[in-house]
LUMKOLZA-383482 format. One line per 4 residues: number of its first residue (from 0); their letters; for each residue x, y, z of N, C-alpha, C. Coordinates in steps of 0.02 Angstrom, whole numbers, padded with zeros to 5 digits. Example, Ala and Ser with C-alpha at 12.3 -4.5 7.8 and 13.67 -1.06 7.14 Angstrom:
BEGIN
0) AS) 00660:-00284:00390:00615:-00225:00390:00660:-00165:00390  00642:-00112:00354:00684:-00053:00357:00645:00002:00394
//
This chain:
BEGIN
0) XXXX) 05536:04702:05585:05498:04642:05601:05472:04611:05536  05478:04551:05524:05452:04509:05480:05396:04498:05461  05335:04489:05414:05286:04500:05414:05301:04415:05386  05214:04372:05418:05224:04301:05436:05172:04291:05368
4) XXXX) 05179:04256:05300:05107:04248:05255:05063:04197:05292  05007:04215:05294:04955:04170:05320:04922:04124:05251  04924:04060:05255:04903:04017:05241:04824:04044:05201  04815:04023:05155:04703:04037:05135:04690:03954:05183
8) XXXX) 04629:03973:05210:04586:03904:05218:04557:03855:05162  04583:03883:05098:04589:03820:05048:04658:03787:05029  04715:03808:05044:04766:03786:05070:04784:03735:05095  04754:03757:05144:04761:03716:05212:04716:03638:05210
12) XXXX) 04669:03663:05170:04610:03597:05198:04631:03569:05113  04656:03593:05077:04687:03554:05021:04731:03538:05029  04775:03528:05061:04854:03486:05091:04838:03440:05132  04779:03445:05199:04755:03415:05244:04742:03348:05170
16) XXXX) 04717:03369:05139:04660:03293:05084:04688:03268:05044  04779:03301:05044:04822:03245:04971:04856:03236:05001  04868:03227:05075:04889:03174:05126:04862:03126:05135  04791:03113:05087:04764:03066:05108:04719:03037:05168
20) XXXX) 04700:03095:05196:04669:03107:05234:04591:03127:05220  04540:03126:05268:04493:03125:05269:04488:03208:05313  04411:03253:05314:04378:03300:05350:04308:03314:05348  04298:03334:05398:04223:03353:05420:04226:03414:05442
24) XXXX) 04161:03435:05467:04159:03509:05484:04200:03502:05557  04176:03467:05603:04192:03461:05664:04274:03451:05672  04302:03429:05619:04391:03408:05619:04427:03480:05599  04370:03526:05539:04380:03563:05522:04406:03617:05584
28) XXXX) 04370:03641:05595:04348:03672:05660:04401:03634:05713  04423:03604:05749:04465:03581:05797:04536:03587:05777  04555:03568:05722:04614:03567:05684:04632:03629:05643  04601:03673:05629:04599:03735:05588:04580:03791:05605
32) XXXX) 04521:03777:05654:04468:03851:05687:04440:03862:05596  04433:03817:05558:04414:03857:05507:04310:03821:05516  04290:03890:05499:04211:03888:05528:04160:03844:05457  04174:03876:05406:04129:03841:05364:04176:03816:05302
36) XXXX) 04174:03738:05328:04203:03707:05285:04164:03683:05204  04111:03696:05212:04060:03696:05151:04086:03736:05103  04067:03776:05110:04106:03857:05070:04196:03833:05056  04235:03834:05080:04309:03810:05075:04296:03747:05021
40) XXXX) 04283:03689:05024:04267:03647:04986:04230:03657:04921  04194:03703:04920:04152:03715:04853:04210:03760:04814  04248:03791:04855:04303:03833:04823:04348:03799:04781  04384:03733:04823:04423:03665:04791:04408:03652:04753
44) XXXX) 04329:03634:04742:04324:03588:04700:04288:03599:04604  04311:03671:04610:04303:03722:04551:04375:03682:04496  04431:03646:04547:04473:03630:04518:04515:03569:04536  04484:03533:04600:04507:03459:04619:04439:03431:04644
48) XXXX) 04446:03368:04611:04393:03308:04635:04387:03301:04708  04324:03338:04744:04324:03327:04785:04272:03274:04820  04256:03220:04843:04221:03177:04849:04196:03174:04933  04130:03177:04951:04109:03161:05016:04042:03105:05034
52) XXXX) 04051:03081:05097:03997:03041:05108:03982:03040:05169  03897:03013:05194:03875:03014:05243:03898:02977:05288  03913:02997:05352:03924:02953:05400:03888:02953:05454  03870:02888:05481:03832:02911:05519:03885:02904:05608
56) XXXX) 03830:02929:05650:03881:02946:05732:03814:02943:05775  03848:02957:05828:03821:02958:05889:03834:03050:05929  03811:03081:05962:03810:03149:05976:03809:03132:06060  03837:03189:06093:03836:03188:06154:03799:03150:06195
60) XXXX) 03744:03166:06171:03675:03137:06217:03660:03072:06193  03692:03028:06152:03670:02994:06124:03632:02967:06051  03626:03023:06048:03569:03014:05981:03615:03011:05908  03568:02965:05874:03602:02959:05800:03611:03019:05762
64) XXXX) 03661:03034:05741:03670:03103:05703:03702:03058:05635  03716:03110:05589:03742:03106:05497:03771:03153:05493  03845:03158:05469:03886:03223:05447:03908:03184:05353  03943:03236:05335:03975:03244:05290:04054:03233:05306
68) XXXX) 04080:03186:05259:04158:03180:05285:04177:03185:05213  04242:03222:05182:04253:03257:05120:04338:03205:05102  04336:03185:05047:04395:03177:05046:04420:03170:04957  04481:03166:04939:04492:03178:04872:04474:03107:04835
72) XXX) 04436:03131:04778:04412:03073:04723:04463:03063:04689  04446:03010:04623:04507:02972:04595:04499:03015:04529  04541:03047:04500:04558:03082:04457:04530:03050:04374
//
């Protein structure tokens, strides 16, 4: 039987962001199961520009919430 390499969760969420793409914890988590995207990102960015900003939302109930959305800076 073949043994399958598993991906690191800095990998992953570093391919997800030079697609040009954007992440948050919550995309993190839905798209990855990966739990703390804080930690993963501080890992990245020891060696790629990583750039984030506030956004603001709305939450179940309504109420104004603010996340973090992470995406690659300009070199």
């Amino acid at each position: 039987m073949q043994k399958i390499k598993k991906q690191s969760q800095d990998s992953i969420i570093l391919a997800h962001l030079q697609k040009g793409k954007t992440i948050s914890t919550m995309e993190a988590f839905k798209l990855f199961g990966i739990v703390d995207l804080q930690s993963v990102i501080r890992n990245i960015r020891k060696t790629v520009n990583v750039q984030d900003k506030w956004v603001k939302g709305v939450n179940q109930y309504g109420e104004p919430i603010r996340y973090k959305q992470y995406f690659l800076g300009v070199a």
